[in-house]
C-alpha positions in Angstrom: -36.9 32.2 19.5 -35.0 32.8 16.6 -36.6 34.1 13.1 -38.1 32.8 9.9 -34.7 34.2 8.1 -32.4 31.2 6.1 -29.4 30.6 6.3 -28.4 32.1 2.8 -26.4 34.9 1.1 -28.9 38.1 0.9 -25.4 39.2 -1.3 -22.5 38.9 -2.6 -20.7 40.2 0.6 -22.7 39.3 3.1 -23.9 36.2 4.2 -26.7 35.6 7.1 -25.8 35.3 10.7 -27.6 34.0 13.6 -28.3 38.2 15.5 -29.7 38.5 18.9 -31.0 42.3 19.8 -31.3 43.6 23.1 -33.4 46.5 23.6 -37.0 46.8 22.9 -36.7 50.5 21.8 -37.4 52.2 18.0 -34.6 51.2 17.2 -34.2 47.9 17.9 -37.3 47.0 16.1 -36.7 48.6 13.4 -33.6 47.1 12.8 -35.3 43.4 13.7 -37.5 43.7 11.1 -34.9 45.1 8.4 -32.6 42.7 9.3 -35.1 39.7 9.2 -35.9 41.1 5.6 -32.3 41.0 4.6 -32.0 37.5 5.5 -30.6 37.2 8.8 -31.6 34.7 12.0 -32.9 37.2 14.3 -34.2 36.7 17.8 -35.0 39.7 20.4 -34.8 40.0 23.9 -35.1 42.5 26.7 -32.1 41.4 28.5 -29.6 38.4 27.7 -27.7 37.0 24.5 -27.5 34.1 23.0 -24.5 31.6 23.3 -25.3 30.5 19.2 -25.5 33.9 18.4 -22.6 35.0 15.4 -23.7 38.7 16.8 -25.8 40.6 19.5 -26.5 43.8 19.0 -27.3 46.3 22.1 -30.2 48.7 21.0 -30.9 50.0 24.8 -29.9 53.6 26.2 -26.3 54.8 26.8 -26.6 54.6 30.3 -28.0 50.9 30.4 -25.1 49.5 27.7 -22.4 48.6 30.4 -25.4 46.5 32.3 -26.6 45.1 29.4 -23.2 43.6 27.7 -22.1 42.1 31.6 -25.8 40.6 30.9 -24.4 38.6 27.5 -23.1 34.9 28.1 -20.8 32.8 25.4 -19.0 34.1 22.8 -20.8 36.0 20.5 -19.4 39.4 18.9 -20.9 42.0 20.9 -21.8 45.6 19.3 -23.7 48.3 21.3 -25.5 50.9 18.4 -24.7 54.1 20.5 -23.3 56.5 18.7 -21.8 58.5 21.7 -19.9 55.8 23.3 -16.6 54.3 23.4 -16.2 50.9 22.7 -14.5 50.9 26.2 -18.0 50.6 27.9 -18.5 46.8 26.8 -15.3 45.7 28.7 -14.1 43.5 29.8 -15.7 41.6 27.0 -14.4 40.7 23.4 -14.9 40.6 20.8 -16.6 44.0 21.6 -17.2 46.7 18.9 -20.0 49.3 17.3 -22.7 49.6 14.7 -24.2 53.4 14.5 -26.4 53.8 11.5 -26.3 57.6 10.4 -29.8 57.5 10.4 -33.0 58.4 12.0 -35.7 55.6 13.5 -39.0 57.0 14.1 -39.9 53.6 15.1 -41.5 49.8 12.5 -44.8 51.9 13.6 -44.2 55.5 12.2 -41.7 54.3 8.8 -38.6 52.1 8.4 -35.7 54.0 6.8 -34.6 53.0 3.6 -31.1 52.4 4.7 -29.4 51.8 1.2 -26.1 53.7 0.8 -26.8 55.1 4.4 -23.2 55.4 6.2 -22.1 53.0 9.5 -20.0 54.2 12.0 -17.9 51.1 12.8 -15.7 50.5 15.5 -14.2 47.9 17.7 -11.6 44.4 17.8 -10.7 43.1 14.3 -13.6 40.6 14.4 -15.8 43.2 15.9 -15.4 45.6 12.8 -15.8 42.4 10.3 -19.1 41.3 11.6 -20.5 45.3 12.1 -19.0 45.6 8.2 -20.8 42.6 7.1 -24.1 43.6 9.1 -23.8 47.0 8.1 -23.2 45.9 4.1 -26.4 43.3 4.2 -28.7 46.1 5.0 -27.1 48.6 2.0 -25.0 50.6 4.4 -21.6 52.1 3.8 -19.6 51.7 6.8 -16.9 53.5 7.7 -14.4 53.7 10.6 -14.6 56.6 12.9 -10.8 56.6 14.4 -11.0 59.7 16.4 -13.2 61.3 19.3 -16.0 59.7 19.8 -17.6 62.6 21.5 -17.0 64.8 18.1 -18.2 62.2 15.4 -21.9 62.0 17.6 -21.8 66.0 17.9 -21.5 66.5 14.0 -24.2 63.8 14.2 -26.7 65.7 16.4 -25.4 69.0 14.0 -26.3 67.7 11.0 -29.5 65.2 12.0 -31.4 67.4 14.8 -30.2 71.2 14.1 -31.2 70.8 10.5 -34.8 69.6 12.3 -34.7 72.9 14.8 -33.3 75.0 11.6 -36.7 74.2 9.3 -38.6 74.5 12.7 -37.0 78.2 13.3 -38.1 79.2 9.8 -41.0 77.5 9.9 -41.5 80.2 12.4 -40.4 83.0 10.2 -42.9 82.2 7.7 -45.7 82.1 9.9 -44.5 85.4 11.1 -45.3 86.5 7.6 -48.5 85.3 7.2 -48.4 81.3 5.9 -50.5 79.5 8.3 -48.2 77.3 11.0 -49.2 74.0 9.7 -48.0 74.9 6.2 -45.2 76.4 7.1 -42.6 73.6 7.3 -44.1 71.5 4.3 -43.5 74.6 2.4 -39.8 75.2 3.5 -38.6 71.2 3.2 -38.2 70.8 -0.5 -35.9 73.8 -0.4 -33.9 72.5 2.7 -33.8 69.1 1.2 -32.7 70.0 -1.8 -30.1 72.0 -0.5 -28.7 69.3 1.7 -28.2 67.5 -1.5 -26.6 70.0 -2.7 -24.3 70.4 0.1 -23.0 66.7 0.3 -20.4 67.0 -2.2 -18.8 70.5 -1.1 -21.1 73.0 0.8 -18.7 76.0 0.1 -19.5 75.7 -3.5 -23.8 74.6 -2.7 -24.7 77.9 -0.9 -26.5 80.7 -2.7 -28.2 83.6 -1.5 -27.3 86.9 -0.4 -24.5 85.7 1.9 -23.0 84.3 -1.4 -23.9 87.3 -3.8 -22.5 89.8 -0.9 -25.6 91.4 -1.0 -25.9 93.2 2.3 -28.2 95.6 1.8 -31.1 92.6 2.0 -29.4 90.9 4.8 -29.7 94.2 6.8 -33.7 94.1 6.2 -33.8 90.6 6.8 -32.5 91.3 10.3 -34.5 94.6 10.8 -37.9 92.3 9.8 -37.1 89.7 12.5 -36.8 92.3 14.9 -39.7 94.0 14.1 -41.9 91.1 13.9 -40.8 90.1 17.7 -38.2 87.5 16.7 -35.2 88.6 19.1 -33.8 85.1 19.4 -34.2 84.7 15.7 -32.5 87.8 15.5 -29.5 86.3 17.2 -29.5 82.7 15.8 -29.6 85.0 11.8 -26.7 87.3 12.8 -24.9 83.5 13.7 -25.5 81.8 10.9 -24.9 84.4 8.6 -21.5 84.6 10.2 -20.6 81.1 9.9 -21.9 81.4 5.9 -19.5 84.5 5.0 -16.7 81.7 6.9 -18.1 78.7 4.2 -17.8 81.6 1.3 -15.1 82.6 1.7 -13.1 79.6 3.2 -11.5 81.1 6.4 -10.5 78.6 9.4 -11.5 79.4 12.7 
């Protein structure tokens, strides 16, 4: 059954729409509940559309999308949320298209995002991109077209989302190393990687400090001789990497 949500304008741009979701996964009730809040008719199910539907979003895994949309009857505009796949994988149907929030779900359980001013990767036919644009706007997102590989918008995705996680983990592990118990260790670190990120969004080549940025090699030498000592080969390596890539931002070489 469809929602408690009214058939009113949550905005100036925006109005609500009747939003079927397939896919009972984190995400998919997160964004039932967000999208119920924003004013929208929404109605979930585990495996069909809805012929009244204005859109039905596909929240189920990569590999079960192609199933999923052949699963969809009337007309209704059709966006999967992947943000790996093509559009291609919805065919034959149309109007066929994307919604990728550039955001984490931990799941209506764990925390909902805040998702104001959050970017959209949208993609798809003309009326596909107007009704993931107008979804996208009701919840506070910026969307924005992604006209390129599809394979390299989801890598700098996974780059900037999960490496930053495995980056904090990595010297989360450092610290320990020197002493700071393991289950302070990354609640220590975060404001400093947070606030750097911020930092970062407008140009990271001007953001980074430290001694890759002062050219102080005499500390990054110890830095790496300390790792080494204290057992940490592999963060030995992943340092040495990183460091490279830095010098690269600093002093804006392509490669």
């Amino acid at each position: 059954m469809w929602g408690s949500g009214g058939r009113r304008c949550p905005s100036a741009v925006a109005c609500a729409m009747r939003i079927g979701i397939v896919g009972p996964g984190r995400l998919g009730r997160s964004l039932a509940i967000l999208l119920e809040r924003a004013g929208h008719l929404v109605a979930t199910s585990g495996r069909h559309g809805w012929p009244e539907a204005d859109v039905v979003l596909l929240t189920v895994p990569d590999g079960a999308i192609a199933e999923a949309a052949a699963r969809v009857q009337g007309t209704p505009v059709l966006l999967h949320c992947s943000g790996a796949c093509r559009v291609d994988v919805l065919r034959p149907y149309r109007p066929a298209g994307s919604l990728h929030p550039l955001m984490t779900f931990p799941g209506p359980e764990v925390a909902l995002p805040d998702l104001t001013g959050v970017p959209a990767a949208v993609a798809g036919d003309s009326a596909a991109v107007a009704a993931a644009t107008s979804v996208a706007t009701s919840l506070g997102m910026r969307p924005f077209l992604v006209p390129g590989d599809r394979r390299l918008y989801h890598a700098s995705a996974v780059m900037a989302g999960n490496f930053a996680t495995v980056l904090l983990a990595e010297a989360a592990r450092v610290l320990t190393a020197a002493g700071v118990p393991a289950a302070e260790a990354p609640s220590i670190l975060a404001p400093l990687a947070v606030q750097s990120l911020r930092n970062a969004s407008d140009d990271p080549s001007t953001a980074l400090t430290g001694p890759v940025a002062r050219g102080d090699e005499a500390t990054l030498k110890r830095h790496r001789r300390a790792l080494a000592d204290a057992g940490l080969a592999d963060v030995v390596a992943l340092y040495e990497l990183l460091t490279a890539h830095a010098r690269r931002l600093v002093t804006r070489e392509d490669s």
